[in-house]
Structure formats: C-alpha cells, structure tokens
N, C-alpha and C positions, 0 to 999 in steps of 0.2 A: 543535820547540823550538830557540831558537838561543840563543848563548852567548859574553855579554860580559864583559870583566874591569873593572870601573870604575876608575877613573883620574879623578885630581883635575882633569885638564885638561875633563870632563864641567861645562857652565854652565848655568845657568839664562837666562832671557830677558832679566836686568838683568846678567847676567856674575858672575854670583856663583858659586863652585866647591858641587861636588856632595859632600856628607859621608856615609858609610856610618852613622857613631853616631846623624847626626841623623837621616837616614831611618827609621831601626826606630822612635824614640820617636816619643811626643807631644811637641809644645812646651808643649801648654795644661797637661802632668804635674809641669812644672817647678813645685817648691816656693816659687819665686817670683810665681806666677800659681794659687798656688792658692785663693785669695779668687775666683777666678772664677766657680768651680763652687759656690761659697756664695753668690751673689748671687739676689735676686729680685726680680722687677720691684715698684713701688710704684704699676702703675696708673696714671699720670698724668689719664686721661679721667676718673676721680672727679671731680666736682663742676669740671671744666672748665670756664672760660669763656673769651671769644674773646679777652682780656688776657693770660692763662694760656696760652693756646695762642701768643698770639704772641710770648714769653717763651720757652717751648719752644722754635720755631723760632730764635730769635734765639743760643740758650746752642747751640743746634747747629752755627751756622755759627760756630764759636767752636772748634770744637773736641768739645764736649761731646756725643756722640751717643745716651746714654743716655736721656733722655727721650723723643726723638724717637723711636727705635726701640722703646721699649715703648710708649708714644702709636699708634702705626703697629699692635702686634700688639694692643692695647685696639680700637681699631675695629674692626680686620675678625673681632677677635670678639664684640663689641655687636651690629653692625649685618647683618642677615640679608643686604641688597641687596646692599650691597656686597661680602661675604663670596662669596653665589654668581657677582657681578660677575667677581670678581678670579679665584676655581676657575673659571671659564668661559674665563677666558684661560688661566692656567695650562694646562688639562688640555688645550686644543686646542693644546699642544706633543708630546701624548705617543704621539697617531697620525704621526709623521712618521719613517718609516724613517732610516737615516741611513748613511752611508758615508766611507772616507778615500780621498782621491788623494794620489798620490805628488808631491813634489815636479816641480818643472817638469823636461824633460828628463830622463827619473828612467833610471838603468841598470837592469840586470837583477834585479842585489842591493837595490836601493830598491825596484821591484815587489814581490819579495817579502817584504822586509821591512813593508811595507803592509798587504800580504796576512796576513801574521804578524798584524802590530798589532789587523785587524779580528777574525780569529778571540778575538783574547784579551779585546777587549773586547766580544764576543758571549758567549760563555762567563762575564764576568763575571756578568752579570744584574743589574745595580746601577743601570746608566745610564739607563733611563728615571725610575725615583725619584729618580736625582742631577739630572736633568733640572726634574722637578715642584720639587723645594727649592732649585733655583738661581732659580727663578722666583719665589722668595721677592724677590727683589730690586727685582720691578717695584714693587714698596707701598715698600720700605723702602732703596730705593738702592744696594743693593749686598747681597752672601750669601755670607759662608765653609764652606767646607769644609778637615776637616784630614786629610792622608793620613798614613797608619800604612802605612810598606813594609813587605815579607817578601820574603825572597830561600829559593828552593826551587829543587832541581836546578839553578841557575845563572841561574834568569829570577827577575827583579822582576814583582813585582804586588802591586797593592792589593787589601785584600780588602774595605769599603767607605767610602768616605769618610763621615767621620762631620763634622754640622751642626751648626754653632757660632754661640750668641746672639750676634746684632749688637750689641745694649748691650754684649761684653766687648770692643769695638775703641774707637777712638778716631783722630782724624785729627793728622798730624804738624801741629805748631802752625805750621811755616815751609812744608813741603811739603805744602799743605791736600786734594791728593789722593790722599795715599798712608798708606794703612791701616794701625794697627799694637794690637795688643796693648794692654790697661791692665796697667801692672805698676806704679802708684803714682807713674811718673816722670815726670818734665816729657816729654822726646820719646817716651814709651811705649817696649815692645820691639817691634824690627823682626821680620815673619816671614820663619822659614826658606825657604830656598832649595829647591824640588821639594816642600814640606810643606805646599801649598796650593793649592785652587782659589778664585781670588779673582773674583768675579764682579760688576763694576760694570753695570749695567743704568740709563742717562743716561736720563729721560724729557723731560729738555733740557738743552743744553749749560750746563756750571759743574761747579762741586767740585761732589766725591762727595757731601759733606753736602745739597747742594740739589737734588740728584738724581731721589730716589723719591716716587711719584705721593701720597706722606703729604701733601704738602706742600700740594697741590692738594685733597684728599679733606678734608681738617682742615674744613674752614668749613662744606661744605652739611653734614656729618655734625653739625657743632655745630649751625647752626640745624634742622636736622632733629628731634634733640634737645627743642631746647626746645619747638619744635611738637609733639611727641606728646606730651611733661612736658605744655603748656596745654592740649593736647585731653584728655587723663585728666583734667586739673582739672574741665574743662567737663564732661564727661559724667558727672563724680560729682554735680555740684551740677542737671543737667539736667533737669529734671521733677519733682524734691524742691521740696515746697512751701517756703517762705522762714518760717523759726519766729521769733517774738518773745515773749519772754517778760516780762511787767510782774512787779515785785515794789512792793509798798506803802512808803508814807513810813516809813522807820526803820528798815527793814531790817537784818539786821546781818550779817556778809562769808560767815560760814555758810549764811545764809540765801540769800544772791546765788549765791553757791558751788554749793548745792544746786537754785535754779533754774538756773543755767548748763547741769550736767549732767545735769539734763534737757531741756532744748533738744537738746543735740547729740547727745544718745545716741535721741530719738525718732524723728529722722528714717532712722537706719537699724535700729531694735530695734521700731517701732511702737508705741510703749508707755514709760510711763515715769513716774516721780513728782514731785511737789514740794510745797513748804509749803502747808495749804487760807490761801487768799486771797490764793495769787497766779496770774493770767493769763497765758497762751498764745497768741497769735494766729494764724493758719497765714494766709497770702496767697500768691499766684497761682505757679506756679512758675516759675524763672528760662525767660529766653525766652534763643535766640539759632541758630544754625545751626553746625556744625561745617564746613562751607567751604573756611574761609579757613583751616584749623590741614592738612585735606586737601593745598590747593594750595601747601601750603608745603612738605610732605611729599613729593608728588610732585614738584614743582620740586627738590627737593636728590636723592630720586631720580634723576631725567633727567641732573641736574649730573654724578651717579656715574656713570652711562653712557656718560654722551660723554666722562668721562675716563678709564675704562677700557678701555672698547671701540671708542672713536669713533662712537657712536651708539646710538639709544635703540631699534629696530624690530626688532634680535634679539633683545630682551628681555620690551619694553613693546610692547601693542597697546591705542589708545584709541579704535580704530573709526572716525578721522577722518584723520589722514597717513597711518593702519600701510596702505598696498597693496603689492601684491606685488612692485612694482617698486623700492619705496623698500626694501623690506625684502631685497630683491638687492642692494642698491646697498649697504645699512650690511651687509648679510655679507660685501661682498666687500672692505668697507672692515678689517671684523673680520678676514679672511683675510691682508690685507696689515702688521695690527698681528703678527699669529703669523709671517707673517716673517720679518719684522722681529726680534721677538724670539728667534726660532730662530738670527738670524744673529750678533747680540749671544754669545748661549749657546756657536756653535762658534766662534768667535774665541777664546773663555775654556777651552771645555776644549782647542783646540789646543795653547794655550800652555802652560797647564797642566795639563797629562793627558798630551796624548797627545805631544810633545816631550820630557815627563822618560820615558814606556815605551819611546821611539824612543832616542833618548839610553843608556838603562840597558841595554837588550834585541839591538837589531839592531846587526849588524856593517858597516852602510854609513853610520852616524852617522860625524863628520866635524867638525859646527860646530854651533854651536844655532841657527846663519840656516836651515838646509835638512831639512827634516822632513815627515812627512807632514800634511794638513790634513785636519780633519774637517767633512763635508759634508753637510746636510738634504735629503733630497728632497723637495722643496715643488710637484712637478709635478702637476697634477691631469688629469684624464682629459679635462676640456676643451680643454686645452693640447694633447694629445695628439692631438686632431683635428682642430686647428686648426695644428700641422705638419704632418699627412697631406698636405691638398688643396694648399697651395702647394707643397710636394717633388713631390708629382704633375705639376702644370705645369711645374714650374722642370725637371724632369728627361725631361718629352717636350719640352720647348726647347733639350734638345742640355745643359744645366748638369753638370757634372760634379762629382759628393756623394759622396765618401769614404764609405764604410758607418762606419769606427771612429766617426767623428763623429756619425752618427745615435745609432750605439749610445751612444756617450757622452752624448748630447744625451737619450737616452729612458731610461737605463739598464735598457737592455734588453740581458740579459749574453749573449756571443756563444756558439754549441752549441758543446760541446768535442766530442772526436774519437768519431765514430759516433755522438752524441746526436741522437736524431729531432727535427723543424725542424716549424713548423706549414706546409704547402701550400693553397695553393687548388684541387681537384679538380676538375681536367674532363675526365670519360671519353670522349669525343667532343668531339673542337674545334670541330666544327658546331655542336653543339647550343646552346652560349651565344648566337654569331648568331643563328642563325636565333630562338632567341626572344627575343632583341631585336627582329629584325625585324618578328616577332608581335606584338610587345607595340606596336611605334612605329605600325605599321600600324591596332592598336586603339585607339587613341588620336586617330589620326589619322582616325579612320571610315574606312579604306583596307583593306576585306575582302580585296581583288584583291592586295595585295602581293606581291612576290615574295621566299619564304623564302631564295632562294639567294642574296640581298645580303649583303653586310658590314653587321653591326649598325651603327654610326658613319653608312652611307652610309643606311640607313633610317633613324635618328634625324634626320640632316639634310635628308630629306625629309618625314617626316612637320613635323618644325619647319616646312618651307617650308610646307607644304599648311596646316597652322595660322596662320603667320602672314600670306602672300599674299595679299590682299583680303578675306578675314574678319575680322581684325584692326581694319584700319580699317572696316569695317564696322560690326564692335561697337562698336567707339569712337566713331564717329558717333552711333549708335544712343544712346549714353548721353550723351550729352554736347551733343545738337541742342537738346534743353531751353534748356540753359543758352547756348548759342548766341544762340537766341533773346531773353534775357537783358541780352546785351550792351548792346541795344542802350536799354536805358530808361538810368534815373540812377542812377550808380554807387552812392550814397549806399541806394540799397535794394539793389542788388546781394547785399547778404547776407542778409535778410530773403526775399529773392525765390526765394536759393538752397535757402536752409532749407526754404521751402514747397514749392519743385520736385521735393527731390531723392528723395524719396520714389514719383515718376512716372521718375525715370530706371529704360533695362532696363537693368539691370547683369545681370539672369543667365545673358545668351551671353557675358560678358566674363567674371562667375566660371568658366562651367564650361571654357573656351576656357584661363584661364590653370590651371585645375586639373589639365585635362591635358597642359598642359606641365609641370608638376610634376611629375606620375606618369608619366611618358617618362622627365624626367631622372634622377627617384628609383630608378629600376628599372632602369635601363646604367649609373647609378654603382655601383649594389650587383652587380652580375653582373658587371663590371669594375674592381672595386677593386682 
C-alpha cells in the first residue's frame, strides 16, 4: 500500500481542485436534489405515435432529456429483439481482459505505481458490472455513475460506483454538451470534481442529446408495433364467420341493444340469445393472408440489426444470404463494433477512475496531464499467428526484434527470476532432420533418400522432384481439353468449358499439390 497526503493542488481533467468533504458524500444526498430519487418514469411508448415520437426527439435537443431517456428504457423493455440485440453487444465487452500502462517514458516509481493501481482495481471486483452499465449509453447516449470515496489506512478507494437514471441530468442550455444535474434551475447544478464517471458513448458525431442509437431504434420499433397491433386484429377476426343480425320494423333500442349483444358475444361463447323474430345471418369468413403484417415485422427487425450490430447474419438466418461466409464477414463486423466500444469505455474510466486513484494513491502523481491509461485486450488467437509467420521471416532475414516489444505486443508477461519457460524438446538433434528427411522423401515417392541430409536440404529437393517436369505435366494433362477449346468461337468458349470440364484429369494435379501441403505442414510444425 502506498501513501499520499491530498493537497488542493490535486485537479481533475477540466482543472477543478480536489475536495476531501466532497469526496466522502453523495452529491445526488444533497437536500436540493432530493426530488430525484422521487421521480418515476411516465412511459412515454404508451400509446406513441410517430408525431409523439418526434416531439420527444425535438424537446431533447432542447435541453430536455427526460423523455427521451425513459422512451429509450420503454423499448428495450417492450421489444424481445431488440432487448437481446443490445445484451448481445453489451455482454461481448465483458470477456475482454483488461490492463494499465504507465505513462510514456514512465520512471521506476510510475511502474509501480501502475502496478499498484492494477492490483487495486482487481481486488475491487466491481469493473466488469461497471463495464456492462456503462454500456447502457450505447441505447441512451451517455451513462453516470456516482462515486462515494473512503479513505482507510491512507489509501482512497471506491467501494462501488453506484448507477444513476439518465432522466435525472439534463444538458447545459449554452454548453449543449455538457451534463448536469436537475436541480429546478435554469443552468442545472454542475457535477463534482472526482464524483463521477461520465460516460458519453457518440453513435455519430453532435451533442450528447443526439447521440444514442434511441434515436435510430424509435421508428422501425414504432412501425413494428403497429404491425403486430393489425396482425392480432386480423387473426382475431380470421376464420370467424361474419354475423348479421336483422331486427324487425319497430324495434325498440332495448331490443337493438339485446340483438347487438348477441351478435358479438356468439362469435366467441358459441351460443347466445335474442328476441324470437329476429334473424342472424352467419356468411363466409373474413379472407386474407397475414404476409404483409410478417414482412413488416421482420423488416423493422433486420432494421434493429443493422443498427445494433451492423448486421443481420449473427442473429437472423433466412436460409437464402445466411452462408458461412456472410455470416464471418457480419461477426467480424460485430467484433470490430466491441472495439470500438471498449475503446470509447477505457478513455471514460481513464479519466475518470483511474487518474483521480493515480492522483489520491501514488507518490509519482505530478500533474493530472501524466497518469496511467487503461487498456483492453482485443487480441484474438488469430492475430496471434498471423504475428508468428511474418516474425519468423523477418527475423531469418537478419531483422533485428527487440523481445520487450513482442512481449508487449502479445502480452505475454516476461518469466521472473528462476520461473520455468515453455521449450521446444529435442533429445537428439538428429532426429528432427532426419525425419524431415523421411517425411519429404515420402512425399516425394523417394524410398532411396538419404536420412543424413539437412531436413531444409530434403524438403527442397523433394519440392524439386515434385515440381520438375510432373508439374507441367499434370498441368498439361488438365488443361489440353481446353486448349483444344481455344480454338472454336470465343462466344461458346463458356458453355464449351462447362461441358469439358468434367473430362479434365485434375487427379495427379490434386494429389501432386496435396503433397506439397503435407511436406510443408509437417517441417513447419517440427520447426516452429
């Protein structure tokens, strides 16, 4: 543990001084903000339409962000899709390790004062949940959190940041991106200095107000909506025959009254009364297709998709785009949205988090410019071996690669003092040659080889023996067909080919390149 005196000269990231009284409270405690904690949403999605909704939107960039943000937490509790849509982004933040580096050039005491910082906030156990609620912001444009300090044996720590309704902020009427408090006032109150994690999350450039993907989601959710409102209509009325009921000249409103109710109550009780001498007709039942209320539904669907995820194939498969290929191509799109988002997330708690623990905690704090930063690991195991093979070349080409730097680049942490290392085992130096040589010699149809080569110097002759005049051979062999070919009218040339290509031998050319595959697969793995 280490051990700082705080001093007024301690700032925050806009230069605001550091307060001891403010840090212990809440600010949301103050008797002036306490109408906060009594407030409750009024649902704005009730009986929405797209007038109402654009209303909403309009009072938002105004200032007024109360609607919009309970508008925002009313869909994605309505609507299932979207709901798993957005948990589908969120939670693919909360497999990603995470780590700090020291400022640039960092001395000895910033090292460990780093080192310090990660222990503390590994022991916290907070930060993957503060993670998952800061990603509230991607729906609703932005997400606080309020910290409550405590000061024990001399160190600051939080113990967890508690999550605060977006309806209780509000945007400066002059400075339209900067958050504050409703406390009943025209400029709102400003928040404390180190008493917040503010988390804007821009799904495109402008104020905070226009921000979160609400803005986008509002309309196919609405017509979504009223699609499955007229498809419940239709399927009430769908196969029920069509009742008409005659009442006689003179009738009197009782009388009407009492045929009415039973008209409507027959059709779903089976059964029912009315005055004798008056008539019922039953006629053919309503016709129509439910279709078009589907394709409206899935349409605002797909809409959700591609504004959430960037795509519809890690979700939706309609057995006609979804291949395997498309469906790689929208994960890796998804992969690059959680980036993304993770890089938004450690910009917000650098500034906020982890520069006021650097600030309160370590003794090589200085300025609020120079702190440590907090960093995702976003590297995947692909990546990983797609550094291997080019390091491999670049460094039998004489290139000279600093180890720190790999290490850094892999974070793969370096063994401390007498820590066993992983080796590659080879009890016999021969033996890897020599069956390489075996192996290139098998490949090569070459029984006679001689084991006491350099594997390298057998793999580059079995290559030759492969590709020296068999080579073309086989390529001849597949391809005289088409040769032949050439020489009619280009105009059938494809039609011609299509017919041929079925008589070409390709099978000395597969097996010919197969073992060149299984040479090279088998001296890369016994020489990696």
């Amino acid at each position: 543990m280490q051990e700082k005196t705080t001093e007024s000269r301690i700032l925050d990231a806009s230069g605001r001084p550091f307060k001891q009284r403010e840090a212990k409270e809440l600010q949301t405690d103050d008797v002036r903000l306490a109408g906060l904690h009594r407030t409750f949403s009024s649902h704005p999605s009730s009986g929405l339409t797209p007038a109402s909704a654009a209303s909403i939107l309009l009072s938002a960039e105004q200032g007024d962000l109360i609607a919009q943000c309970e508008l925002a937490e009313d869909i994605e509790e309505k609507d299932g899709h979207l709901y798993a849509e957005l948990d589908k982004r969120k939670r693919a933040l909360l497999g990603v390790d995470f780590y700090l580096v020291p400022p640039r050039n960092p001395s000895t005491q910033e090292k460990q004062d780093t080192e310090y910082l990660q222990e503390m906030l590994e022991e916290g156990n907070w930060l993957k949940s503060l993670i998952k609620s800061m990603s509230d912001a991607i729906l609703k444009g932005f997400s606080m959190h309020e910290l409550a300090w405590s000061r024990e044996l001399g160190e600051w720590f939080i113990e967890v940041p508690e999550y605060r309704d977006p309806s209780w902020f509000m945007t400066h009427p002059i400075l339209r991106n900067e958050l504050r408090l409703r406390d009943s006032s025209f400029e709102g109150a400003e928040l404390w200095p180190f008493g917040w994690i503010k988390h804007i999350h821009p799904a495109k450039s402008g104020y905070v107000s226009r921000s979160g993907l609400v803005r986008q989601l509002i309309w196919p959710f609405i017509f979504k909506n009223y699609s499955v409102r007229d498809l419940a209509e239709f399927l009430e009325i769908y196969g029920l025959p069509l009742r008409i009921g005659q009442y006689p000249a003179g009738a009197s409103d009782a009388e009407k009254r009492a045929l009415l109710n039973a008209v409507m109550s027959i059709g779903h009780n089976a059964g029912g009364i009315m005055p004798k001498g008056m008539v019922m007709d039953f006629h053919s039942a309503a016709t129509g297709q439910a279709d078009p209320f589907e394709l409206m539904m899935t349409w605002a669907e797909k809409t959700m998709s591609k504004v959430i995820l960037g795509g519809t194939l890690t979700t939706q498969a309609d057995g006609k785009s979804s291949t395997n290929a498309l469906g790689n191509v929208h994960n890796e799109v998804r992969q690059e949205l959680r980036d993304a988002d993770l890089a938004l997330i450690a910009e917000t708690l650098t500034r906020d988090l982890i520069a006021p623990l650097y600030a309160l905690n370590c003794k090589s704090y200085h300025s609020h410019r120079r702190h440590p930063r907090l960093v995702f690991d976003t590297t995947e195991a692909e990546d990983l071996r797609a550094l291997a093979y080019p390091l491999r070349a670049f460094v039998s080409m004489g290139m000279q690669i600093p180890q720190n730097w790999l290490h850094e680049k892999t974070r793969i942490p370096k063994p401390a003092n007498g820590e066993a290392v992983l080796v590659i085992r080879q009890d016999d130096p021969n033996a890897s040659a020599a069956s390489q040589t075996a192996l290139a010699a098998l490949a090569a149809k070459q029984p006679d080889a001689q084991l006491s080569e350099p594997s390298q110097t057998a793999l580059d002759k079995a290559l030759d023996a492969l590709t020296q005049g068999q080579m073309s051979e086989v390529y001849m062999a597949m391809v005289e067909p088409l040769l032949a070919q050439l020489q009619s009218e280009p105009e059938q040339l494809r039609a011609q080919l299509e017919q041929d290509y079925p008589n070409m031998d390709t099978e000395q050319l597969t097996e010919t390149l197969a073992r060149l595959m299984f040479v090279a697969e088998l001296w890369g793995m016994a020489n990696a």
